[in-house]
PATORBA-578279 format. One line per 2 residues: their letters; for each residue x, y, z of C-alpha. Coordinates in nm, 3 decimals, always signed. Layout:
a = X Y Z | ...
This chain:
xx = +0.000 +0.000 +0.000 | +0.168 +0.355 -0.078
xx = +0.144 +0.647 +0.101 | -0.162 +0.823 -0.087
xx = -0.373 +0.459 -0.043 | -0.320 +0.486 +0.325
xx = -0.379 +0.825 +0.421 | -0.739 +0.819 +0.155
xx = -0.838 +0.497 +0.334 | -0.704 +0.737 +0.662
xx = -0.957 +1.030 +0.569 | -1.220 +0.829 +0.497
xx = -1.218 +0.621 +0.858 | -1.232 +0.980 +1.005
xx = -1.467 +1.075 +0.794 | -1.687 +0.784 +0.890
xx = -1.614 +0.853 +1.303 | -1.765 +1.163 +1.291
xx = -2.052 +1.111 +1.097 | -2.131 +0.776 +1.351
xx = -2.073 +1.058 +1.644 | -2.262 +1.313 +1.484
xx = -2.560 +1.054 +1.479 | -2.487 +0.931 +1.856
xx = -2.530 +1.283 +1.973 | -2.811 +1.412 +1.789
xx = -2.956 +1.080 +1.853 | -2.929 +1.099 +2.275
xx = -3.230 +1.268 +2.490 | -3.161 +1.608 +2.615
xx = -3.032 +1.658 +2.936 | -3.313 +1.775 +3.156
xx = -3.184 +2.064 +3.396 | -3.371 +2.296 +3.625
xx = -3.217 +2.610 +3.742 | -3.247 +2.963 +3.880
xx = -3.272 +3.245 +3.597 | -3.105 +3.495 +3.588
xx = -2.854 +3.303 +3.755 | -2.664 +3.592 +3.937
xx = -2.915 +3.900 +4.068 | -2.724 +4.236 +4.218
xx = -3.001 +4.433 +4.388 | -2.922 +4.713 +4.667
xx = -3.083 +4.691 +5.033 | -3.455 +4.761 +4.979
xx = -3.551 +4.689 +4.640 | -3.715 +4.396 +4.485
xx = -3.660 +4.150 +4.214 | -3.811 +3.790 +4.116
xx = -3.630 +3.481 +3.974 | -3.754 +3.218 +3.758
xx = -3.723 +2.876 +3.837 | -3.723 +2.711 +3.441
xx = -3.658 +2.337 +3.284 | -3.490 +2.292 +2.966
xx = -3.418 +1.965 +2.792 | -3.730 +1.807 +2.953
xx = -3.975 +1.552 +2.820 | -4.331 +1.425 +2.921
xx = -4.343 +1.675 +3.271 | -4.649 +1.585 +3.427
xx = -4.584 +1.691 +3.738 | -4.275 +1.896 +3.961
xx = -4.172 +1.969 +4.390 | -3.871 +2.159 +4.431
xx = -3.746 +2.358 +4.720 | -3.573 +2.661 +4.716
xx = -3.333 +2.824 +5.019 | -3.156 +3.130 +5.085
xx = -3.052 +3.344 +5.383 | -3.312 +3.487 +5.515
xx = -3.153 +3.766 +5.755 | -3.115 +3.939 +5.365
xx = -3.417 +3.842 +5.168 | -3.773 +3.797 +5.242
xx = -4.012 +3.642 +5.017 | -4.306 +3.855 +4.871
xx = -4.481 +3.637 +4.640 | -4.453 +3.259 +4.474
xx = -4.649 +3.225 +4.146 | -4.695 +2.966 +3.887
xx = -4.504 +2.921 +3.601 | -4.676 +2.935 +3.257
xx = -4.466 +2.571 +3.158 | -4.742 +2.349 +3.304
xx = -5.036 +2.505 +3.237 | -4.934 +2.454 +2.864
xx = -5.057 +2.106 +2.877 | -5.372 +2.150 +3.058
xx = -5.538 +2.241 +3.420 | -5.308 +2.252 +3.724
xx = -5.265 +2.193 +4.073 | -5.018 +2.486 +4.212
xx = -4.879 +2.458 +4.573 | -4.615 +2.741 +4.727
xx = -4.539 +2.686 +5.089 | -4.360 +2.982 +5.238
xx = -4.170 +2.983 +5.526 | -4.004 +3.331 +5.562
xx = -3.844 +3.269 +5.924 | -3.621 +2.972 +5.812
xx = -3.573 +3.124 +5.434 | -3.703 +2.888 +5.192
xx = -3.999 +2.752 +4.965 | -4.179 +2.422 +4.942
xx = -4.367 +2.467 +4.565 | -4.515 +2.170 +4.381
xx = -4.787 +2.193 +4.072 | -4.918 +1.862 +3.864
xx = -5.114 +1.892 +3.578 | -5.500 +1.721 +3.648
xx = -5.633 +1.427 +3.487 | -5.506 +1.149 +3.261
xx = -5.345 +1.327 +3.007 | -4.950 +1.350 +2.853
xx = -4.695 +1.558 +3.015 | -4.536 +1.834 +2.826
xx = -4.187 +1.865 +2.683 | -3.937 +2.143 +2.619
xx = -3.827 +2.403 +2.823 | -4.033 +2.679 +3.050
xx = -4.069 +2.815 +3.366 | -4.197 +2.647 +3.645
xx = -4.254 +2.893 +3.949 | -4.173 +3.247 +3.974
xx = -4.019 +3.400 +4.321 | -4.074 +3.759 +4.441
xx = -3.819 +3.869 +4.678 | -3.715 +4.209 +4.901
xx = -3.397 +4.292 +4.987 | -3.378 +4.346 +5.379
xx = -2.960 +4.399 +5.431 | -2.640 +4.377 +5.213
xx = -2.442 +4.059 +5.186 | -2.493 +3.732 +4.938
xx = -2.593 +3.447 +4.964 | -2.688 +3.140 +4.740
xx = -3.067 +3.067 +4.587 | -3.012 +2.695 +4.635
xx = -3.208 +2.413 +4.451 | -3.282 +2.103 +4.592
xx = -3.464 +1.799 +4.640 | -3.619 +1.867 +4.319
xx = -3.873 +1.541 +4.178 | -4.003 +1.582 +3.793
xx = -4.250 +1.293 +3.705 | -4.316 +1.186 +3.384
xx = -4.708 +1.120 +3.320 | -4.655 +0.751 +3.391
xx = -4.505 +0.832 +3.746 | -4.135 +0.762 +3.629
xx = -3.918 +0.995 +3.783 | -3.698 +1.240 +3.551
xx = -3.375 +1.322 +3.694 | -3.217 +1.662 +3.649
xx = -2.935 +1.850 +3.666 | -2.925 +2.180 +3.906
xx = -2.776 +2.528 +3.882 | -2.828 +2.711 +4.232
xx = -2.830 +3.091 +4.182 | -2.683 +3.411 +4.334
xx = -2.796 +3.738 +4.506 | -2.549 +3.977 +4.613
xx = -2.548 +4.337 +4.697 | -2.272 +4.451 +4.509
């Protein structure tokens, strides 16, 4: 074999890689994640802002819980609403449970009756908060569920967020 055989038959094995990984990759399921948007929020003492709590990369949602902390000698919360995501596949069950004192949320919301989930990427609950002092702290997701409408659990990936003063 000369030299010119070898690096044709060279090319086209490389060739042939990337189009197999090309196909693997457009071929494997989003990766669901759930995160705080904007990410990083820079507010003085007094004001307000909200945050979004959005999915991307998800499939079949049918229903969500998530809970959110954050120090709570520097923000207060003013108001918990739902998120439009949801609601795009039907009627839904909300559920915000506040507790100011310790600094964090309890929110869950299911769609209602025996219907698909929905897919894509939306937000899920929107947070209201006040800023009471200066500092930073984290807006920290966790023990977040997503079930699929056959009660299979989804499994995420989470970005915390940050509010700071400066």
């Amino acid at each position: 074999m000369n030299k010119r055989t070898t690096i044709i038959i060279s090319s086209i094995a490389i060739l042939a890689l990337a189009i197999a990984l090309a196909y693997v990759v457009t071929r494997m399921p989003p990766t669901t994640a759930v995160y705080v948007d904007p990410q990083l929020t820079v507010k003085p003492a007094g004001q307000n802002f909200t945050v979004d709590i959005r999915t991307s990369g998800v499939s079949d949602l049918y229903g969500w819980e998530l809970k959110l902390s954050w120090n709570n000698t520097l923000l207060d919360t003013l108001n918990v609403t739902e998120g439009t995501f949801l609601q795009g596949g039907g009627h839904t069950l909300f559920s915000p449970k506040v507790n100011s004192t310790d600094g964090h949320i309890l929110a869950d919301c299911t769609l209602l009756g025996n219907i698909k989930g929905v897919s894509g990427a939306g937000t899920l609950a929107t947070i209201q908060f006040t800023v009471k002092d200066n500092g930073e702290c984290s807006l920290h997701l966790y023990d977040v569920t997503l079930l699929n409408s056959a009660e299979q659990s989804i499994v995420p990936t989470l970005t915390d967020g940050r509010f700071s003063t400066t």
